[in-house]
Biopython code that builds the backbone (N, CA, C, O; Angstrom):
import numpy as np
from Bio.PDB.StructureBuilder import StructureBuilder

atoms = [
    (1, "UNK", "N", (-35.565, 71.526, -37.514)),
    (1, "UNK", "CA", (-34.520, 71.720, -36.535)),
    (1, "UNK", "C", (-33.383, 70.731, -36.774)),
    (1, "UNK", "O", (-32.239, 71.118, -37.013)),
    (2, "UNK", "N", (-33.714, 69.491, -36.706)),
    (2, "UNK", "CA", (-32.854, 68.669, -37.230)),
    (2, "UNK", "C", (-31.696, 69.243, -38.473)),
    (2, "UNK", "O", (-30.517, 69.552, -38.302)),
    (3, "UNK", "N", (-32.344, 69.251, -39.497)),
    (3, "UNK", "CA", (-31.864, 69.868, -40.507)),
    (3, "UNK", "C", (-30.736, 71.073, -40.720)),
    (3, "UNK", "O", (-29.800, 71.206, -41.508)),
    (4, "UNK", "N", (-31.169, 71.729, -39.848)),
    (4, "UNK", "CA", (-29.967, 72.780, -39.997)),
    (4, "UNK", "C", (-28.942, 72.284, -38.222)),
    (4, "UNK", "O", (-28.044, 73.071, -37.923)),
    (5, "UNK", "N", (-29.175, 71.076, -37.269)),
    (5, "UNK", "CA", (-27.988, 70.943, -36.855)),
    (5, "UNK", "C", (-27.781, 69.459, -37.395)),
    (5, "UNK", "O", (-28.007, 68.772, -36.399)),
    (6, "UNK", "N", (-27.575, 68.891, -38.094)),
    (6, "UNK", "CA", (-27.335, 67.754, -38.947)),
    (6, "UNK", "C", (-25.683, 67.669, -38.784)),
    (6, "UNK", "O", (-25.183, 66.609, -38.407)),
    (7, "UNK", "N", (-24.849, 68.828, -39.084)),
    (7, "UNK", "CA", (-23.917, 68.713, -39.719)),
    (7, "UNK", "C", (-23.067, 68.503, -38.011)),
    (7, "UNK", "O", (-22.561, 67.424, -37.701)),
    (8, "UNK", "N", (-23.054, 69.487, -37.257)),
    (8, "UNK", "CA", (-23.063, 69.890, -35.953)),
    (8, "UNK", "C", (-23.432, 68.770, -35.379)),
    (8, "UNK", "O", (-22.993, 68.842, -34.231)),
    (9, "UNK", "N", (-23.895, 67.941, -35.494)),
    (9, "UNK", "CA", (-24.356, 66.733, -34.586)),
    (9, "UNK", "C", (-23.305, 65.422, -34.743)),
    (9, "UNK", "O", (-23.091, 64.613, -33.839)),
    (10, "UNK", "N", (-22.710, 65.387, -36.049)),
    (10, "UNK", "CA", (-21.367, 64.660, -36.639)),
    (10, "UNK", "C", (-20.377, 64.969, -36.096)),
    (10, "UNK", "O", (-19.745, 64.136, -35.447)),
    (11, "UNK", "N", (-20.038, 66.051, -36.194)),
    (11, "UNK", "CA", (-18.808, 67.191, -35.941)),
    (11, "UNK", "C", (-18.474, 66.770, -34.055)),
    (11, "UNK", "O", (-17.603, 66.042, -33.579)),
    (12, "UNK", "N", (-19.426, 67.472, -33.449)),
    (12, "UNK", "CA", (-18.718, 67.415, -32.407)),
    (12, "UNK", "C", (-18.273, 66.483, -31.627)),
    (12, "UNK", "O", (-17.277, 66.732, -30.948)),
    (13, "UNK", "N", (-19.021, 64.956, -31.527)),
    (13, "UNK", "CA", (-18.243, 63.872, -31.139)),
    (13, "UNK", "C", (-16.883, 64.218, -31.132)),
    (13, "UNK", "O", (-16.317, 64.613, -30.113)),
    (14, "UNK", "N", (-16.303, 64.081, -32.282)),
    (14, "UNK", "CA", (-14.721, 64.204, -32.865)),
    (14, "UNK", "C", (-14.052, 65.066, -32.183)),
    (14, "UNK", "O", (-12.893, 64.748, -31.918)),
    (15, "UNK", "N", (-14.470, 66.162, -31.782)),
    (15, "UNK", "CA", (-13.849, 67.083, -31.250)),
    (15, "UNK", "C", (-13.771, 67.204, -29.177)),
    (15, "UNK", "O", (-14.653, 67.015, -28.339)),
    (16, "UNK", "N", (-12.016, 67.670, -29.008)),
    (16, "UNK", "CA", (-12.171, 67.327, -27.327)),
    (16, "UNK", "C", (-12.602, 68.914, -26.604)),
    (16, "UNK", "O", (-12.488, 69.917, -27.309)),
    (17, "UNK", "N", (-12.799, 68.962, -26.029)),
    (17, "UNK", "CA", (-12.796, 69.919, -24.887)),
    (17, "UNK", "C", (-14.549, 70.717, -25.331)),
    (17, "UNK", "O", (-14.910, 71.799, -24.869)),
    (18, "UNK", "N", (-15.074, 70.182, -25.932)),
    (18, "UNK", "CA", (-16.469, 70.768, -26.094)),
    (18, "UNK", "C", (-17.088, 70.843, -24.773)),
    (18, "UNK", "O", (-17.243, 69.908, -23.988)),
    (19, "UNK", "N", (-17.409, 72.008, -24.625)),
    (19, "UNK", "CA", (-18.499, 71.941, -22.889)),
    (19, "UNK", "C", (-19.771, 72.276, -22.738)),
    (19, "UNK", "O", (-20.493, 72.114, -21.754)),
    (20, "UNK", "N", (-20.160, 73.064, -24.446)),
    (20, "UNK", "CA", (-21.380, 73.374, -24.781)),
    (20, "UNK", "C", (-21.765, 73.843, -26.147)),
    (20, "UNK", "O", (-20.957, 74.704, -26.496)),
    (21, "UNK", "N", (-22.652, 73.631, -27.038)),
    (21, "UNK", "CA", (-22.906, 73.934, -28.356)),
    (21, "UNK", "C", (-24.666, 74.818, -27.969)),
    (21, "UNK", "O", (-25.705, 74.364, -27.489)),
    (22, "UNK", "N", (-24.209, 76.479, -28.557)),
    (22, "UNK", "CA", (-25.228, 77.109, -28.164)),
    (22, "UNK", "C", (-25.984, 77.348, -29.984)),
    (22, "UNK", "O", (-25.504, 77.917, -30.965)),
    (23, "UNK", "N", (-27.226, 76.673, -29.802)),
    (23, "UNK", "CA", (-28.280, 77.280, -31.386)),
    (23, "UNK", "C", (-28.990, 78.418, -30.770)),
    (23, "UNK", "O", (-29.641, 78.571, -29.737)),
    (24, "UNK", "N", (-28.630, 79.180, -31.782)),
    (24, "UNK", "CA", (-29.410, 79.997, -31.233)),
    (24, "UNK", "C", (-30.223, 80.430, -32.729)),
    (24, "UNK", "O", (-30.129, 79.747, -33.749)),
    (25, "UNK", "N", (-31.163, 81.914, -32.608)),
    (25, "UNK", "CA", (-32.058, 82.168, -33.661)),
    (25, "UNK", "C", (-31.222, 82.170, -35.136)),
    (25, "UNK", "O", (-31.651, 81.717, -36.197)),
    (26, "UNK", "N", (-30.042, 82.741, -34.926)),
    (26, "UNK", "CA", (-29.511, 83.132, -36.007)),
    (26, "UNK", "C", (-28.919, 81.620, -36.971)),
    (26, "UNK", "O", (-28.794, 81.322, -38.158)),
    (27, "UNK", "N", (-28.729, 81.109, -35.925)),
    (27, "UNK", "CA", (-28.089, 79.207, -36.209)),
    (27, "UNK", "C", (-29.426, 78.396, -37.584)),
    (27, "UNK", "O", (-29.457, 77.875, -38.699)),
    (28, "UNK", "N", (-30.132, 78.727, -36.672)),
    (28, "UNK", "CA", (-31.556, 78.199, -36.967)),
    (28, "UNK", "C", (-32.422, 79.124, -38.010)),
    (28, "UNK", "O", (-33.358, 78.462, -38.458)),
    (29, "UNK", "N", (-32.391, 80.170, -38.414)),
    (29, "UNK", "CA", (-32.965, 80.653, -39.512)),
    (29, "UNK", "C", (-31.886, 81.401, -40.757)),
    (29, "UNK", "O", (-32.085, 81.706, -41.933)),
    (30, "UNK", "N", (-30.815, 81.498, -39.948)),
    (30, "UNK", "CA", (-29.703, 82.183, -41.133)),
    (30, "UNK", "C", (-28.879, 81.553, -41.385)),
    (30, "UNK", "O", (-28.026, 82.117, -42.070)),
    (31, "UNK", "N", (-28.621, 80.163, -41.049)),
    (31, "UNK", "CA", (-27.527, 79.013, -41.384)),
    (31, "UNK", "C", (-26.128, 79.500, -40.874)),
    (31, "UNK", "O", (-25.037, 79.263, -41.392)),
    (32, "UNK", "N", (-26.424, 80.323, -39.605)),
    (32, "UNK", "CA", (-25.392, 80.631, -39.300)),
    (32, "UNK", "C", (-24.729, 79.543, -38.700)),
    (32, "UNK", "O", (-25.334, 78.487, -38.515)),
    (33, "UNK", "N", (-23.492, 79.694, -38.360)),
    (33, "UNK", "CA", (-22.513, 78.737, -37.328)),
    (33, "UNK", "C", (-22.602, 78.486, -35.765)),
    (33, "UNK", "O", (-22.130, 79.340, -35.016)),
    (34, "UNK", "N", (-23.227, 77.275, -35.217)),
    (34, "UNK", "CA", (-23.580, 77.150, -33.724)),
    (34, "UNK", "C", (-22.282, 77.978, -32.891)),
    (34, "UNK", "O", (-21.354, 78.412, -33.574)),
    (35, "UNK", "N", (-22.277, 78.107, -31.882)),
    (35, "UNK", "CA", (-21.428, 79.403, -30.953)),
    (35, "UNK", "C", (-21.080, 77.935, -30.300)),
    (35, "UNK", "O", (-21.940, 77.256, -29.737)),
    (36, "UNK", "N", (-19.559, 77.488, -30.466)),
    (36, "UNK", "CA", (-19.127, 76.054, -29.312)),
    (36, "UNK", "C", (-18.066, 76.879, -27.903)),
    (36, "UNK", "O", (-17.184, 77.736, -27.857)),
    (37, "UNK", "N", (-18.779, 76.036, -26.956)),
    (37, "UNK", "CA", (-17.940, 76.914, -26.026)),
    (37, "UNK", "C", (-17.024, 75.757, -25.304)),
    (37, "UNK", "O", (-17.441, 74.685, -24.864)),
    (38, "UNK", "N", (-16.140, 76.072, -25.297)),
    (38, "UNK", "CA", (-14.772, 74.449, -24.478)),
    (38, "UNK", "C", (-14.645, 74.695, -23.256)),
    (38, "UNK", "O", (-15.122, 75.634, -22.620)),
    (39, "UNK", "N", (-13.760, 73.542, -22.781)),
    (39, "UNK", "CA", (-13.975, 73.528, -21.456)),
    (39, "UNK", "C", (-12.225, 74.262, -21.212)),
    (39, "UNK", "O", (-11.327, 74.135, -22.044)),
    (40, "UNK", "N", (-12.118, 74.855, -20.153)),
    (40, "UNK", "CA", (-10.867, 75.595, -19.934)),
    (40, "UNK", "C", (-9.459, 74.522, -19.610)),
    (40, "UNK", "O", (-9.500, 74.038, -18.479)),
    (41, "UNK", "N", (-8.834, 74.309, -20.047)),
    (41, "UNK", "CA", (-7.544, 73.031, -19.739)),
    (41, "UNK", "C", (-7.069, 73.238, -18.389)),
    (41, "UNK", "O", (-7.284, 74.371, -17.958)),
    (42, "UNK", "N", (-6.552, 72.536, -17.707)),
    (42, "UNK", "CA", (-6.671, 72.336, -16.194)),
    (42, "UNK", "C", (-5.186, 73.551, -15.900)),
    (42, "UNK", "O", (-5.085, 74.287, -14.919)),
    (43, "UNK", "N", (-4.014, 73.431, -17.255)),
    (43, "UNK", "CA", (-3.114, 74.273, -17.231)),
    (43, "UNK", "C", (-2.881, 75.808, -17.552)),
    (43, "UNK", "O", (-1.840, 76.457, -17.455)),
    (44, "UNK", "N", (-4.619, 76.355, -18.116)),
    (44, "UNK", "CA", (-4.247, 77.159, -19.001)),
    (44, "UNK", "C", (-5.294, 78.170, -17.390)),
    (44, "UNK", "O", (-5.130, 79.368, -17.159)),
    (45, "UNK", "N", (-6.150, 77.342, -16.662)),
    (45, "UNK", "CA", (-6.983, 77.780, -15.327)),
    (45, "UNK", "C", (-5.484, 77.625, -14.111)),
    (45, "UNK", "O", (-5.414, 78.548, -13.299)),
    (46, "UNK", "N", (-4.842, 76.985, -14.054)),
    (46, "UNK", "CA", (-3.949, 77.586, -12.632)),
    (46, "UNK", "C", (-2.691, 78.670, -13.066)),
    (46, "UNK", "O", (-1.881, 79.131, -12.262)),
    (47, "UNK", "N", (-2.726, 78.945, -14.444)),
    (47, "UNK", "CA", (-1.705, 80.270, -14.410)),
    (47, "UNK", "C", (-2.614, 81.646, -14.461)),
    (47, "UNK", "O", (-2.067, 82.749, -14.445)),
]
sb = StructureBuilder()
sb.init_structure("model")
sb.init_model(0)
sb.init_chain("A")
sb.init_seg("    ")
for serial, (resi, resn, name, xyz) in enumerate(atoms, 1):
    if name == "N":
        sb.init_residue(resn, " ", resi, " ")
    sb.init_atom(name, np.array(xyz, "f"), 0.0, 1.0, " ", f" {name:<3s}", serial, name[0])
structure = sb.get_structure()
């Protein structure tokens, strides 16, 4: 498990508005790309 989020575990520190990093089966047996979901900007939620 480690192993395939290794890279993903570096990465997102760096990055702002992260609100959730989803593994799912495909992450984890097909080296696919974790699904990141952000958080909505306070300007982009009151228009």
């Amino acid at each position: 498990m480690e192993g395939c989020m290794l890279e993903i575990m570096y990465e997102i520190p760096s990055m702002s508005g992260i609100k959730e990093c989803v593994i799912n089966e495909d992450v984890v047996l097909n080296s696919e790309e974790p699904i990141l979901l952000f958080e909505q900007s306070r300007e982009r939620a009151l228009s």
